[in-house]
C-alpha positions in Angstrom: -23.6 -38.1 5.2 -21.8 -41.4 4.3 -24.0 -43.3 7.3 -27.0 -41.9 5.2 -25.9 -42.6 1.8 -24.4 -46.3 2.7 -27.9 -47.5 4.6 -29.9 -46.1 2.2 -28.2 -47.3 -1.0 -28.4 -51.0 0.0 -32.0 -50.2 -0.5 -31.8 -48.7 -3.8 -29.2 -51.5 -4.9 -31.4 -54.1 -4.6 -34.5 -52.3 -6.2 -32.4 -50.3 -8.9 -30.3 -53.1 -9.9 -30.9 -56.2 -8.0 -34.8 -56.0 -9.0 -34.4 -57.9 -12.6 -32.6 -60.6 -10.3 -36.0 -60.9 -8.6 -38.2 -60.4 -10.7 -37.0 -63.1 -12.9 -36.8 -66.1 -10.0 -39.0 -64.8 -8.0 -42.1 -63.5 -10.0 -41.3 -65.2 -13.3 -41.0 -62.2 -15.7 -39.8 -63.1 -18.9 -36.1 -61.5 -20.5 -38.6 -59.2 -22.7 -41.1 -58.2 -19.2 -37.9 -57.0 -17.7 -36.4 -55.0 -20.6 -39.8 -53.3 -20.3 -39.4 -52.9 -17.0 -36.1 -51.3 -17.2 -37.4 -48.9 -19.6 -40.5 -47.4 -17.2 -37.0 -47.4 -14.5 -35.3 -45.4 -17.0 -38.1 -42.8 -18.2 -39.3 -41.9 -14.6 -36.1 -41.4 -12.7 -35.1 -38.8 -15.4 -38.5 -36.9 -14.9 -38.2 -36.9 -11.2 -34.4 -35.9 -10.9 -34.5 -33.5 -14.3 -37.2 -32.1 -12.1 -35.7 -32.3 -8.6 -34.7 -28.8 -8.1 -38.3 -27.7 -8.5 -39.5 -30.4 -6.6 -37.3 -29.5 -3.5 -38.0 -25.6 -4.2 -41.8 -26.1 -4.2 -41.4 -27.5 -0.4 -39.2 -25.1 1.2 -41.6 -22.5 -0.6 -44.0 -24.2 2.1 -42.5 -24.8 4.8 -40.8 -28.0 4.7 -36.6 -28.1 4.5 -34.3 -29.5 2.3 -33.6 -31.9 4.7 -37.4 -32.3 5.6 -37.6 -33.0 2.0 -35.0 -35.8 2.2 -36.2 -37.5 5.2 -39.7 -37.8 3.6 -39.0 -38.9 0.3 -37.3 -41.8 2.2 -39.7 -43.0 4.1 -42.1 -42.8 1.1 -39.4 -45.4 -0.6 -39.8 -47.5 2.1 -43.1 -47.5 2.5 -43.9 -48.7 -1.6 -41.1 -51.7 -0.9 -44.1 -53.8 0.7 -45.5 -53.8 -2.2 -44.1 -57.0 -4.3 -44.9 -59.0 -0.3 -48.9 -58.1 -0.7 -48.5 -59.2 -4.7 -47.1 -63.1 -3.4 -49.9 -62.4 -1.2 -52.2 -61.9 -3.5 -51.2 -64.4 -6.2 -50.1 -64.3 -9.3 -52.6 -61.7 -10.8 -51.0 -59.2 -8.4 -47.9 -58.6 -10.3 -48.6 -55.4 -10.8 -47.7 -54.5 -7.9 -44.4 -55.0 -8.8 -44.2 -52.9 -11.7 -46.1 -50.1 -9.2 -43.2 -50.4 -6.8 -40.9 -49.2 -9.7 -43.2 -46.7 -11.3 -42.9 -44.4 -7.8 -39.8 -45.9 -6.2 -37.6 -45.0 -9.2 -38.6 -41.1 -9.4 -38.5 -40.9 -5.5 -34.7 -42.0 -5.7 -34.8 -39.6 -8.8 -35.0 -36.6 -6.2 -33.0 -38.3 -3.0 -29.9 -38.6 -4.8 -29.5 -34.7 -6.2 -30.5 -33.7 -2.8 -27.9 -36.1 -1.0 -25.5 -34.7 -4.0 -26.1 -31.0 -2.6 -25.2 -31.7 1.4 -22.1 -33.7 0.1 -20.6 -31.0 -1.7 -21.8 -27.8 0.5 -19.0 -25.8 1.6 -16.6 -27.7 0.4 -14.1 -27.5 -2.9 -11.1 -28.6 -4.4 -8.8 -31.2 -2.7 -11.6 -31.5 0.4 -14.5 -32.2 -2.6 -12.5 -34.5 -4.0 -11.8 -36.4 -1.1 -15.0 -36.7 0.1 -16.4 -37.2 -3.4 -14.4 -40.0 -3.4 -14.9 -41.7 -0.4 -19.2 -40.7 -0.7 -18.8 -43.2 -4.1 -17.3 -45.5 -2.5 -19.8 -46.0 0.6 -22.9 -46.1 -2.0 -21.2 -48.3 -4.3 -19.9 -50.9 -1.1 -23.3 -50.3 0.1 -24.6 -52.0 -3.6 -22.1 -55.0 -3.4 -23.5 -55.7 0.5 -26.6 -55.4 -1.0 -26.2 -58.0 -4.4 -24.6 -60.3 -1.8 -27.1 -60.0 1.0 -30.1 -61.1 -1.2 -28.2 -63.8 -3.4 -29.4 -66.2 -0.6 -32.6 -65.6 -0.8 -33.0 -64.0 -4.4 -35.1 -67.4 -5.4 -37.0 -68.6 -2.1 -38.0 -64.8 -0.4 -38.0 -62.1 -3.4 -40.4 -59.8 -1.5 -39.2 -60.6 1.8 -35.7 -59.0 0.4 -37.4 -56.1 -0.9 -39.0 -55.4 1.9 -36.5 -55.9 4.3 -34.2 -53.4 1.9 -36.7 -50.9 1.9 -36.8 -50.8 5.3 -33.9 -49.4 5.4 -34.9 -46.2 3.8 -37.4 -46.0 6.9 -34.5 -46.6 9.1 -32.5 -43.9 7.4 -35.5 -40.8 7.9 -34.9 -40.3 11.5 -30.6 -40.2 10.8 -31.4 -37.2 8.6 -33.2 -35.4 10.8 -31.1 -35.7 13.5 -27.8 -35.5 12.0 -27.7 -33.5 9.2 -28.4 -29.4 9.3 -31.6 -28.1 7.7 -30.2 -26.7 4.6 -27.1 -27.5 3.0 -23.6 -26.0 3.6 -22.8 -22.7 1.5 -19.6 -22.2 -0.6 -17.7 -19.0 1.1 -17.4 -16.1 -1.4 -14.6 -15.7 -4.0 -13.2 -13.2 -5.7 -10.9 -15.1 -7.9 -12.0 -17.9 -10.4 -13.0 -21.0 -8.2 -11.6 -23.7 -10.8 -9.8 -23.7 -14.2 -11.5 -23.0 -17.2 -11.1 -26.2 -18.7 -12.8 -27.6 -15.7 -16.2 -26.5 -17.5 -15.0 -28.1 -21.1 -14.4 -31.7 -18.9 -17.5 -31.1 -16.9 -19.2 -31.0 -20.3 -17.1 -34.0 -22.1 -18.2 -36.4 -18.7 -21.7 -35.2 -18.5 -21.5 -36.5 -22.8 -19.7 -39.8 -21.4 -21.8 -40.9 -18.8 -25.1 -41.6 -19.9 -23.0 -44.0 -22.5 -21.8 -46.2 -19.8 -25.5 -45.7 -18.1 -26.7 -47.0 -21.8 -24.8 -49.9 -21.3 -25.4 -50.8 -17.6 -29.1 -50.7 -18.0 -29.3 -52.8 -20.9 -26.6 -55.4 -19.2 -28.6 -55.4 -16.4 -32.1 -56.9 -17.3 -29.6 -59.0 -19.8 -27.6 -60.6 -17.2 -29.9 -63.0 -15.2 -30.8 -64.3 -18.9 -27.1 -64.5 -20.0 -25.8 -66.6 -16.6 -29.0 -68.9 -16.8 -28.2 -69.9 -20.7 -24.6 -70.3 -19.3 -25.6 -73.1 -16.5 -25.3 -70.4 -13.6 -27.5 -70.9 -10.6 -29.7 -67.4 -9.6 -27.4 -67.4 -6.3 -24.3 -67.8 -8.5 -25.7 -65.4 -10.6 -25.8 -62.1 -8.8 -22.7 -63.1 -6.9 -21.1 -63.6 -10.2 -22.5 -60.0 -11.5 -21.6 -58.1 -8.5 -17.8 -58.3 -9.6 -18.4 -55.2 -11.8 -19.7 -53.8 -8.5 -16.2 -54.4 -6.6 -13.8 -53.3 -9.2 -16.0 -50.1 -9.3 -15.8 -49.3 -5.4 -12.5 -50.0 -5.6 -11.6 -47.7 -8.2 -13.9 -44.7 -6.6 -11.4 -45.2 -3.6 -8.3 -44.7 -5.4 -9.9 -41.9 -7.8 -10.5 -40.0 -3.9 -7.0 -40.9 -3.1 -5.2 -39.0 -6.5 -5.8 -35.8 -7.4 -3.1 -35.6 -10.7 -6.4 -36.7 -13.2 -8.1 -33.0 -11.9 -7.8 -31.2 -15.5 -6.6 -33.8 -17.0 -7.9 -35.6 -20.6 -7.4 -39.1 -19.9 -9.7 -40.2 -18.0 -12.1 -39.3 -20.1 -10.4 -41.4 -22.9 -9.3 -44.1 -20.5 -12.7 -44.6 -18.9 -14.9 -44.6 -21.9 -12.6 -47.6 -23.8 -12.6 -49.6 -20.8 -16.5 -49.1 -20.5 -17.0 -50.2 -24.4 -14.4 -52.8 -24.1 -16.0 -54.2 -20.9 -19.1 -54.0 -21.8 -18.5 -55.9 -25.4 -16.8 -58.8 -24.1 -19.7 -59.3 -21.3 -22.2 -59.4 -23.8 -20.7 -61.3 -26.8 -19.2 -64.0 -24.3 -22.1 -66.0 -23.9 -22.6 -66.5 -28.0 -19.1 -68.3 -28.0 -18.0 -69.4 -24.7 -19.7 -71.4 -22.4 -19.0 -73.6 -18.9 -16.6 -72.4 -16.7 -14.7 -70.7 -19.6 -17.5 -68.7 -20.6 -18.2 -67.2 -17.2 -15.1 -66.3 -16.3 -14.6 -64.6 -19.7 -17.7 -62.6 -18.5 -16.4 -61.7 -15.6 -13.2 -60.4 -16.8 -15.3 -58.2 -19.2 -17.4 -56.8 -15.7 -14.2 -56.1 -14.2 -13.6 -53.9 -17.4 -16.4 -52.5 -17.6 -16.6 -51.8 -13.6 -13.3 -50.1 -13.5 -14.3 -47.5 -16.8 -17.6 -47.0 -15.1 -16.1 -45.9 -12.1 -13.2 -43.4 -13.7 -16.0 -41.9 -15.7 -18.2 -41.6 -12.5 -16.0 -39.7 -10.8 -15.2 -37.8 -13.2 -18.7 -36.8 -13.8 -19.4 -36.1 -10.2 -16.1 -34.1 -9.5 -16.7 -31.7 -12.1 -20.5 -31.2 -11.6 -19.9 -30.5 -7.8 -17.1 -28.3 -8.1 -18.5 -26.4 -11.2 -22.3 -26.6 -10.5 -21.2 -26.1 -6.0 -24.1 -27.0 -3.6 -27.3 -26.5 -5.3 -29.7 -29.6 -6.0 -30.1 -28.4 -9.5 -26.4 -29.7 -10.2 -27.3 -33.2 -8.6 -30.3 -33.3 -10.5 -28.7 -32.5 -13.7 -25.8 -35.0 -13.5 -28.3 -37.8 -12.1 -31.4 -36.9 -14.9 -28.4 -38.2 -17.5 -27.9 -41.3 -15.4 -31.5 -41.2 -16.5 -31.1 -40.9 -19.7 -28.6 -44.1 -19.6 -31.5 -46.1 -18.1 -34.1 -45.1 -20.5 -32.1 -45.5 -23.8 -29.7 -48.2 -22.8 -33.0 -51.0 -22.4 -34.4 -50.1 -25.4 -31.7 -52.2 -27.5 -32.2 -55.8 -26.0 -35.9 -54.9 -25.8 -35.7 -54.0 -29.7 -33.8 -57.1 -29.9 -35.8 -59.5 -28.1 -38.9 -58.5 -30.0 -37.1 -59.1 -33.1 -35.9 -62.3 -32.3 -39.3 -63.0 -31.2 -40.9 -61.8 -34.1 -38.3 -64.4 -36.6 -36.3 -61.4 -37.9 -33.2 -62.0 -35.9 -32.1 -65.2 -35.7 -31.8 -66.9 -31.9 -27.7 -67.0 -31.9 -27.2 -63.6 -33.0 -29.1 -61.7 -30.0 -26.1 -60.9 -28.1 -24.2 -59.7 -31.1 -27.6 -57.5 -32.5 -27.6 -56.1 -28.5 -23.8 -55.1 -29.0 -24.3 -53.6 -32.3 -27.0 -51.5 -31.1 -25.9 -50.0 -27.7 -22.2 -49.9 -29.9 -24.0 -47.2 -32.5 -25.6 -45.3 -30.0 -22.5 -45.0 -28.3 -20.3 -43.8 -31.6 -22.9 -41.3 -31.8 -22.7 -39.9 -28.6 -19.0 -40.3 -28.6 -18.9 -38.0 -31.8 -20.8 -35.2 -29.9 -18.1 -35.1 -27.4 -15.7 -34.9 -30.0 -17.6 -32.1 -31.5 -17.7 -30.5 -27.8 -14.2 -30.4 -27.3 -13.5 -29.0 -30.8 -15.9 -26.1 -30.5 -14.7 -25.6 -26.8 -10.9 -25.7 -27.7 -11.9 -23.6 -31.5 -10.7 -20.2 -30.3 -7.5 -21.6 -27.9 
């Protein structure tokens, strides 16, 4: 399962969240083209993984296996990667072709990831589902910094070449599934007492709240980043090097969430995680409107680091709870990746609203990163008061 899930995901990192890297050097999309573009990312992986369950139940229905289903939907990824090589092929008027590759690569990973989600967790529980929860984020998030590093050579001269490459990678990954994994996933034994604590379900509920924030705020950073380290002097190479430091501090932190078990039932994480996503994020974003040179960018990586670290701890949370609450079945996956989803469709929407704005003469040029701040901050304090709201009415009668 971690071979799988680490090959695979250095092909997802680089179209998930290496893409706005390459489409912005590479195929000269504007800050505004990829804002959009992040927004069609957003709306159809939460289609295809709200919808993942059904997808995977239609199959076996007709024949085909979970893992059948799996090994397909892979090669499918791989085989839409060659798309942005025939657009430079093409010419410029083929750029479409690049906003195709999202339009079905993003729902396809919509339904890989709920199913991988499902064999990770099958027949296991408590201290073994942790463990291997927390080693599982680990390889996909190391997989994603391999990734941002692997194509920061060639992020500006070879753009397709790197996506295509990547994607191979999914094609690589089909014929691992079929040989190694078994044809459905692992079953939880029976029970006859409560399998987890009853505030398990309250936390799983808090998290599932918390995590499409920080998904809110990674998918507007990352169409916002390539823009932010060009107006701070960085080179495209520099760049994603620079940006993947969120990426470390994150595997990192999965590791040594796998490693402890004392935050299982426990409240602060959630509080922890969610400051250090806000703070993280905040100080990223504001940084280049009053720092710049050398200063500036290491100001903004500090603030990745922050933000990297809450990600992970609310992560983990997330995923711990869903597993262990929801077991083996896709539909768990699918729910706790279709609010990843949500993140990436709401979270673009505020430096697009922004942009268009400034563009448009209502928002003055030096006040974008603050207006992009404000924005993702409000959503956030909303969302943030329907957890509160959660744990009241969960705790009411206790």
């Amino acid at each position: 399962m971690l071979a799988i899930t680490f090959v695979s995901s250095i092909g997802t990192g680089v179209v998930t969240n290496g893409v706005f890297f390459l489409t912005k050097s590479g195929f000269g999309f504007s800050d505004l083209a990829n804002y959009w573009l992040a927004l069609v990312m957003g709306v159809t992986y939460i289609v295809a993984a709200r919808f993942s369950h059904a997808a995977v139940e239609f199959f076996n229905r007709r024949g085909l296996s979970t893992r059948g289903v799996l090994a397909w939907t892979l090669v499918l990824m791989g085989v839409f990667s060659a798309l942005p090589l025939v657009a430079t092929r093409l010419g410029p008027s083929a750029s479409w072709l690049v906003w195709a590759m999202v339009v079905v690569y993003s729902p396809l990973t919509g339904i890989v990831w709920p199913v991988v989600e499902s064999f990770l967790s099958g027949g296991r529980q408590g201290e073994g589902l942790r463990k291997a929860a927390g080693i599982w984020n680990a390889t996909w998030s190391g997989a994603i910094i391999v990734s941002y590093f692997g194509m920061s050579r060639y992020v500006k001269e070879s753009p397709a070449q790197v996506v295509l490459i990547l994607g191979a990678m999914h094609v690589v990954t089909a014929p691992i599934v079929v040989w190694l994994l078994p044809r459905e996933p692992g079953a939880h034994a029976p029970e006859h007492h409560e399998p987890h604590p009853s505030i398990y379900t309250t936390l799983l509920t808090t998290f599932r709240t918390l995590l499409p924030i920080g998904y809110i705020m990674l998918s507007a950073l990352s169409p916002y980043l390539p823009g932010a380290m060009e107006r701070m002097g960085v080179g495209p190479a520099a760049a994603v090097q620079l940006a993947a430091s969120w990426l470390v501090a994150r595997a990192i932190t999965f590791w040594l969430m796998g490693r402890a078990a004392s935050w299982h039932g426990k409240w602060w994480p959630a509080v922890v995680g969610a400051a250090l996503v806000f703070a993280g994020f905040g100080v990223t974003v504001v940084t280049p409107g009053f720092f710049a040179g050398t200063t500036g960018v290491a100001i903004q990586v500090a603030g990745l680091v922050v933000f990297g670290i809450g990600m992970a701890i609310v992560y983990s949370g997330a995923v711990y709870y869903a597993l262990e609450v929801g077991r083996a079945e896709v539909e768990a996956g699918g729910t706790h990746e279709s609010l990843v989803g949500v993140g990436y469709t709401i979270g673009p929407l505020c430096p697009l609203l922004a942009e268009l704005a400034r563009q448009k003469g209502i928002l003055a040029a030096g006040r974008f990163e603050v207006a992009v701040f404000g924005a993702v901050g409000v959503v956030s304090l909303v969302m943030a008061a329907v957890v509160v709201r959660q744990i009241m009415r969960h705790t009411s009668g206790r």
